[in-house]
Biotite code that builds the C-alpha atoms (Angstrom):
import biotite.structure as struc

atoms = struc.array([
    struc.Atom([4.966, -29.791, 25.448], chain_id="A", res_id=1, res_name="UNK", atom_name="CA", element="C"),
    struc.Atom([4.867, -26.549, 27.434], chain_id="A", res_id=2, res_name="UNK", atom_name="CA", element="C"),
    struc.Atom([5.206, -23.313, 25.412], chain_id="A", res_id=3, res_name="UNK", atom_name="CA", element="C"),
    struc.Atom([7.761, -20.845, 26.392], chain_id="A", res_id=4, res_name="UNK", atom_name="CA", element="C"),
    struc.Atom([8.035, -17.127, 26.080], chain_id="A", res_id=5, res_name="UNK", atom_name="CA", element="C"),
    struc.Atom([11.343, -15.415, 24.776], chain_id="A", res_id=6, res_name="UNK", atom_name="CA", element="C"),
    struc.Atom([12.768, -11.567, 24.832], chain_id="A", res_id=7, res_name="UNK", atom_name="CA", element="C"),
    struc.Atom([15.786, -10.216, 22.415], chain_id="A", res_id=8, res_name="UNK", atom_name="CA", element="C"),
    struc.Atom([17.914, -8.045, 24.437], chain_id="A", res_id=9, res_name="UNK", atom_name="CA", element="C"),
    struc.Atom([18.945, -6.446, 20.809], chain_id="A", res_id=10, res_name="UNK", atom_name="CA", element="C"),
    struc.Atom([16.013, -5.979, 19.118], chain_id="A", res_id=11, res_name="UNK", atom_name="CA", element="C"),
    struc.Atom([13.383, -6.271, 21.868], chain_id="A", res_id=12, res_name="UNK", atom_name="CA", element="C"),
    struc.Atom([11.408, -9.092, 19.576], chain_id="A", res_id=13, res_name="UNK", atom_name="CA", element="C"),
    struc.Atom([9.250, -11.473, 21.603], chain_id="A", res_id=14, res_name="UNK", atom_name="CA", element="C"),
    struc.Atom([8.742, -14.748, 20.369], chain_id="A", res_id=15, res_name="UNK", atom_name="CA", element="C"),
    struc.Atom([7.661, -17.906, 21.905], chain_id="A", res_id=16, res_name="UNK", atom_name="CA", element="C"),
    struc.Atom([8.795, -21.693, 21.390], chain_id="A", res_id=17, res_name="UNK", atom_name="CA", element="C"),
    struc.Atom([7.448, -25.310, 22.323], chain_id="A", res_id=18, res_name="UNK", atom_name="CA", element="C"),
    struc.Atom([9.921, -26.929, 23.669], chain_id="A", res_id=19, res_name="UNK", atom_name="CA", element="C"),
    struc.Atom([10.379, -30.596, 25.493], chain_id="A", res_id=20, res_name="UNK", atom_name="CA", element="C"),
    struc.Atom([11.381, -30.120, 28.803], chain_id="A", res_id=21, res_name="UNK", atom_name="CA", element="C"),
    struc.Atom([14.645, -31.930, 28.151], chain_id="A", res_id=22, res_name="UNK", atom_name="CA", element="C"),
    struc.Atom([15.154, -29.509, 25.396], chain_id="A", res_id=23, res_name="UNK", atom_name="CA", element="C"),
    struc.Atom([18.531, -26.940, 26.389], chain_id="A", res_id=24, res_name="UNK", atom_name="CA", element="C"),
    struc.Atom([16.629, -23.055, 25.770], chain_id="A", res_id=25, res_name="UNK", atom_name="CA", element="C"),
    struc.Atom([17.223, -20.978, 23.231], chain_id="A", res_id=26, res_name="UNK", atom_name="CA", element="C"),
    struc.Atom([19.788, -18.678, 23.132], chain_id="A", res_id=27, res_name="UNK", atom_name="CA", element="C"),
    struc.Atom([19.102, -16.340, 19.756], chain_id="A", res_id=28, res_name="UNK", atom_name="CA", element="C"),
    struc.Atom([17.036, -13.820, 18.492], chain_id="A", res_id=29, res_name="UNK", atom_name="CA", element="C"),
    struc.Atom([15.425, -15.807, 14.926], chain_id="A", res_id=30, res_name="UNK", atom_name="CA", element="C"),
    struc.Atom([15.189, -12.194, 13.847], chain_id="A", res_id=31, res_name="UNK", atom_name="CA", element="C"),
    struc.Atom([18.752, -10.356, 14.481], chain_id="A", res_id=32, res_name="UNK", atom_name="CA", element="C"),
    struc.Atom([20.694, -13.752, 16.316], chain_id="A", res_id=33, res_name="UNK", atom_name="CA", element="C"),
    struc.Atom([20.660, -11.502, 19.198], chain_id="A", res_id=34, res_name="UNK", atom_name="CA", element="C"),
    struc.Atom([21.099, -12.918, 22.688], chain_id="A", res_id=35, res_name="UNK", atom_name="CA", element="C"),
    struc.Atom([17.582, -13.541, 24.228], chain_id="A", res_id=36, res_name="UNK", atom_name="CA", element="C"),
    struc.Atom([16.127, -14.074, 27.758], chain_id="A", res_id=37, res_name="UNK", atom_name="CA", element="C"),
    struc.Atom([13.430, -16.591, 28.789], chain_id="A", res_id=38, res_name="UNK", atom_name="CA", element="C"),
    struc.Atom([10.149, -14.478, 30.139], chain_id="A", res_id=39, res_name="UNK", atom_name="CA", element="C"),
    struc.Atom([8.362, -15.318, 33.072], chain_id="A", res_id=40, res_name="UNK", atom_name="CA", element="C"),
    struc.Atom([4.358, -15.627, 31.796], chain_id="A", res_id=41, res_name="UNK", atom_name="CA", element="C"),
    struc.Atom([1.254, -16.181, 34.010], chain_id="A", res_id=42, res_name="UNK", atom_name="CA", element="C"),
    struc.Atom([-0.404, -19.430, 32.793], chain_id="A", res_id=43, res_name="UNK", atom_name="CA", element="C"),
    struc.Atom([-4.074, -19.910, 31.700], chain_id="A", res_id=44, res_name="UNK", atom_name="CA", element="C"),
    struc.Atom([-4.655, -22.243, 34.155], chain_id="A", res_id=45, res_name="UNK", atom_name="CA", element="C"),
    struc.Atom([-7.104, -21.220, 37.000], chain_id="A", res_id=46, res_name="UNK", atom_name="CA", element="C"),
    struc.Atom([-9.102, -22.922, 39.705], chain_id="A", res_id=47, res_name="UNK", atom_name="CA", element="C"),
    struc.Atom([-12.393, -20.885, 40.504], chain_id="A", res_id=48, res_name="UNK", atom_name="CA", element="C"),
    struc.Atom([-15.555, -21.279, 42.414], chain_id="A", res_id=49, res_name="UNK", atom_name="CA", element="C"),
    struc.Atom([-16.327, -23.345, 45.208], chain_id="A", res_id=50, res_name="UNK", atom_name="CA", element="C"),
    struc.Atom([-13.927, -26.238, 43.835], chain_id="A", res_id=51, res_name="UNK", atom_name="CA", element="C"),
    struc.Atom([-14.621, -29.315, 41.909], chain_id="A", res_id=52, res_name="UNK", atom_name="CA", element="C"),
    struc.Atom([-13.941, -31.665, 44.835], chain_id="A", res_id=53, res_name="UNK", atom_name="CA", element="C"),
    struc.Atom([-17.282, -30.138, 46.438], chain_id="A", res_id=54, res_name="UNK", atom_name="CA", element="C"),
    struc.Atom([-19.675, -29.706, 43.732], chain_id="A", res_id=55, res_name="UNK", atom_name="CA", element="C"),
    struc.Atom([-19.000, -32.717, 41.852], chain_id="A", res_id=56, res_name="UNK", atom_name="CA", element="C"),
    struc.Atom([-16.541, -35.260, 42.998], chain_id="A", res_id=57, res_name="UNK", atom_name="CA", element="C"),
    struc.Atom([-17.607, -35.671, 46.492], chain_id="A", res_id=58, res_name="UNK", atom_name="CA", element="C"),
    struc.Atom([-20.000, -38.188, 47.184], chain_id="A", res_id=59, res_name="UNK", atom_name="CA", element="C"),
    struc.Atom([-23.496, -36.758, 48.087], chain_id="A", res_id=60, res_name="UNK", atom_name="CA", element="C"),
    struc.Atom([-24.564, -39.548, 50.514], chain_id="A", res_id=61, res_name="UNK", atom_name="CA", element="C"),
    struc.Atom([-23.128, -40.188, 53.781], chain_id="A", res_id=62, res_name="UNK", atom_name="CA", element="C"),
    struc.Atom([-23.163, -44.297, 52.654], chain_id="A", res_id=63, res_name="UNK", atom_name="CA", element="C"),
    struc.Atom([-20.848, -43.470, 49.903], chain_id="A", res_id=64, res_name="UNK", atom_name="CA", element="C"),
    struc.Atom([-18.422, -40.776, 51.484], chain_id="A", res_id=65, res_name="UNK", atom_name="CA", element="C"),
    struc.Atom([-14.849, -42.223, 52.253], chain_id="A", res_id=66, res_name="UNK", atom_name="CA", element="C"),
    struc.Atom([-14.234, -43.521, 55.520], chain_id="A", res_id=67, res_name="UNK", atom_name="CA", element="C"),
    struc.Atom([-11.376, -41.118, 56.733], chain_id="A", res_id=68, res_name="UNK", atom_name="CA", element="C"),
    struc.Atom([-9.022, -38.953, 55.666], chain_id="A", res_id=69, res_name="UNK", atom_name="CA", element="C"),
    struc.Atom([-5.279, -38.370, 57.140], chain_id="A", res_id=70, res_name="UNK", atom_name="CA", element="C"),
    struc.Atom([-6.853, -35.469, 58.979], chain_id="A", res_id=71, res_name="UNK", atom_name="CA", element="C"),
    struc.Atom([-9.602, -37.266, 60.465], chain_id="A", res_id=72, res_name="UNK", atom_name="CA", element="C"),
    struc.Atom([-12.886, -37.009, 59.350], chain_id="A", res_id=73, res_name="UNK", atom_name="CA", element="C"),
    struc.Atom([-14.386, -37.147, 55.487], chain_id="A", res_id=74, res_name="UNK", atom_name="CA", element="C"),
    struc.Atom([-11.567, -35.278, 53.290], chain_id="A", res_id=75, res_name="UNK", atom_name="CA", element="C"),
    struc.Atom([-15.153, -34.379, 51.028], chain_id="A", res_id=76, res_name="UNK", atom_name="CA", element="C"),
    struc.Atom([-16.189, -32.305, 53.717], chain_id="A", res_id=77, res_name="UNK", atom_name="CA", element="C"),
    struc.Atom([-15.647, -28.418, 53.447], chain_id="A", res_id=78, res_name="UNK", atom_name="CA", element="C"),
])
């Protein structure tokens, strides 16, 4: 379930929920019951390097690379 992140426009408590993604959000502070606003995070997610499909997903022999990609050519190749 993802986590979100919460602001109380009264109080200015920050708080942060896991909710479904069916789940309506929330709408008061837990502190004060104040009206709060859903916060717009960066994630800790992050792709780095020369990429996974290069260094260790791609086939290293030319016998076991895929035929053809949409593009043309191997999609392994970079």
């Amino acid at each position: 379930m993802p986590l979100y992140e919460y602001r109380c426009s009264q109080c200015d408590h920050q708080f942060e929920l896991r909710q479904k993604f069916s789940d309506p959000p929330a709408t008061e502070c837990p502190l004060c019951k104040g009206s709060v606003e859903k916060q717009i995070s960066s994630t800790s997610f992050s792709l780095k390097g020369g990429g996974w499909y290069a260094q260790g997903y791609c086939p290293k022999t030319e016998a076991a690379k895929p035929a053809a990609c949409a593009a043309g050519g191997c999609c392994c190749e970079a």
